[in-house]
matplotlib code that plots the C-alpha trace (Angstrom):
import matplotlib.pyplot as plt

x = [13.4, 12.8, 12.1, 14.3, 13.2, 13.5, 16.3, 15.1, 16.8, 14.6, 11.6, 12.7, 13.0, 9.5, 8.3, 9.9, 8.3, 4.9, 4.8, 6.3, 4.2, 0.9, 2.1, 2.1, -1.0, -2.4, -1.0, -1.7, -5.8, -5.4, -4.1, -6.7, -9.2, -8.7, -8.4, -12.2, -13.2, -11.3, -13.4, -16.7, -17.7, -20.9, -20.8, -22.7, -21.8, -20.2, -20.4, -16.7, -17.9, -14.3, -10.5, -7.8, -4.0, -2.2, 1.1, 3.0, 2.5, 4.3, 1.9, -1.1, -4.6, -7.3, -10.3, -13.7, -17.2, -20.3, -22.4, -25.9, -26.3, -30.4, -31.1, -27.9, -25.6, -21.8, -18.7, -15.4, -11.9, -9.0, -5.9, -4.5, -0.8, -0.1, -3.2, -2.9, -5.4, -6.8, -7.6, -9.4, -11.2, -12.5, -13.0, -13.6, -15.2, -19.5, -19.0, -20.2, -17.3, -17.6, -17.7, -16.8, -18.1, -18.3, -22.3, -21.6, -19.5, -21.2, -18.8, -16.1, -15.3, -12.7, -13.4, -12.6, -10.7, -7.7, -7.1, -5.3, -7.8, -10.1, -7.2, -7.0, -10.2, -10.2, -13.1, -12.2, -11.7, -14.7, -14.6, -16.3, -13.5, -10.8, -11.0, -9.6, -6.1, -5.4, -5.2, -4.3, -0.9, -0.5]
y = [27.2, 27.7, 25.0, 23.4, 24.5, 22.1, 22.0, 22.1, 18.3, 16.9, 18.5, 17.5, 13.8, 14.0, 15.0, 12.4, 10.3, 11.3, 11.5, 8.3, 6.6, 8.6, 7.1, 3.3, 3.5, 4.7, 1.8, -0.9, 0.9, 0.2, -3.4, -4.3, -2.2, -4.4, -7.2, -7.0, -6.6, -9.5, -11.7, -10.0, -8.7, -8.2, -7.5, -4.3, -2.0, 1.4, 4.2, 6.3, 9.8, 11.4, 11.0, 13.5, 13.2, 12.9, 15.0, 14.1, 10.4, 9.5, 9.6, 8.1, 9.1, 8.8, 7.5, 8.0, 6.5, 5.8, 2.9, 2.4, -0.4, -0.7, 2.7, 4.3, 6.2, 5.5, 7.1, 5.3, 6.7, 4.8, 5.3, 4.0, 3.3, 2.9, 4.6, 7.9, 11.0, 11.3, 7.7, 7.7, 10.8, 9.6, 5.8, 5.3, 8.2, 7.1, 3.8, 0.7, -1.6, -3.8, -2.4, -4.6, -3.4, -4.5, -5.3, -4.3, -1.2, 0.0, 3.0, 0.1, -0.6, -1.4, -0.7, -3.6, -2.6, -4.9, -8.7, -7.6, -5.9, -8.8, -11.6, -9.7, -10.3, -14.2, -13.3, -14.3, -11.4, -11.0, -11.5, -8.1, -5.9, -7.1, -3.9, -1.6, -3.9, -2.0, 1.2, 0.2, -1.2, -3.4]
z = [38.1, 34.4, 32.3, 29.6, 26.0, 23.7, 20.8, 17.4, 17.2, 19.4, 18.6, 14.9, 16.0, 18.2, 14.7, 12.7, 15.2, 14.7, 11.1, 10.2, 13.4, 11.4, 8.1, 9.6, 11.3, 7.7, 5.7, 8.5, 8.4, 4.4, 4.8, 7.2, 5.0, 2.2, 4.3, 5.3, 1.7, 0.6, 3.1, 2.8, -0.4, -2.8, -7.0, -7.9, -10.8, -10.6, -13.0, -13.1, -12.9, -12.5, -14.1, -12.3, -13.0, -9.7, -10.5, -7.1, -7.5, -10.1, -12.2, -11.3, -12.4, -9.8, -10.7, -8.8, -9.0, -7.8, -7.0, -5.9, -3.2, -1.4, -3.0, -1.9, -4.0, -2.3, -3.7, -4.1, -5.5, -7.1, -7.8, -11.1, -12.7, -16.4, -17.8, -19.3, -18.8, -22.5, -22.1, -18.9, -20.4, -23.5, -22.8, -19.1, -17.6, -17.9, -18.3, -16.3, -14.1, -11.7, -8.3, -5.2, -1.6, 1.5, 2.9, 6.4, 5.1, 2.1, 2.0, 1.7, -2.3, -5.1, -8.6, -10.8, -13.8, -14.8, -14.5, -11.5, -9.4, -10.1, -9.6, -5.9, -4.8, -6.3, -9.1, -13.2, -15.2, -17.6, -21.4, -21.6, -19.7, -22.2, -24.3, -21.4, -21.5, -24.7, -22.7, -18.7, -18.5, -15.4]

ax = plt.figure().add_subplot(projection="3d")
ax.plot(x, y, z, "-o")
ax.set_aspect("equal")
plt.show()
């Protein structure tokens, strides 16, 4: 007895499955990521080493930095909306920002930019960051 191949419609729809099933279990790992940060979290400062436009997310720049905590360089990546390349470029990249990580994941970190990211993680946006609202649009 031979068996049954499958038809392209169900193997489509095993990998609709699949996909979408991968694409929750990534967003419930980034909720819960955040999650853990939001309850355990230490101040450091970061440097951003990196600005890259994102073309196929709708615009977006991503952002990446390092931060040093017990000796130990860690890098961390951001994604941002409403700041443009030249910007990030000029006025961000080698400069100091507030990095937030987690102590019993080091590798576990935010970069503190905008009102936002610090309103997020229930610290006051700093006098000192106020220049950057002139070129990141929340």
């Amino acid at each position: 007895m031979k068996p049954k191949k499958e038809t392209p419609n169900k193997l489509n729809t095993i990998i609709s499955v699949l996909v979408l099933s991968a694409l929750i279990g990534m967003i419930i790992y980034s909720l819960f990521e955040r999650e853990q940060l939001a309850n355990n979290n230490c101040l450091t400062t970061g440097i951003v080493t990196q600005c890259k436009f994102l073309p196929r997310s709708g615009g977006r720049i991503g952002v990446r930095y390092h931060y040093t905590v017990n000796s130990k360089v860690f890098n961390g990546s951001s994604t941002r909306i409403g700041l443009n390349q030249n910007d990030c470029d000029s006025l961000i990249i080698g400069k100091n920002f507030p990095v937030l990580y987690n102590p019993d994941n080091n590798c576990l970190s935010a970069l503190l930019l905008t009102p936002g990211d610090f309103k997020t993680y229930t610290y006051k946006f700093p006098d000192s960051l106020k220049w950057i609202l002139k070129y990141i649009k929340e």
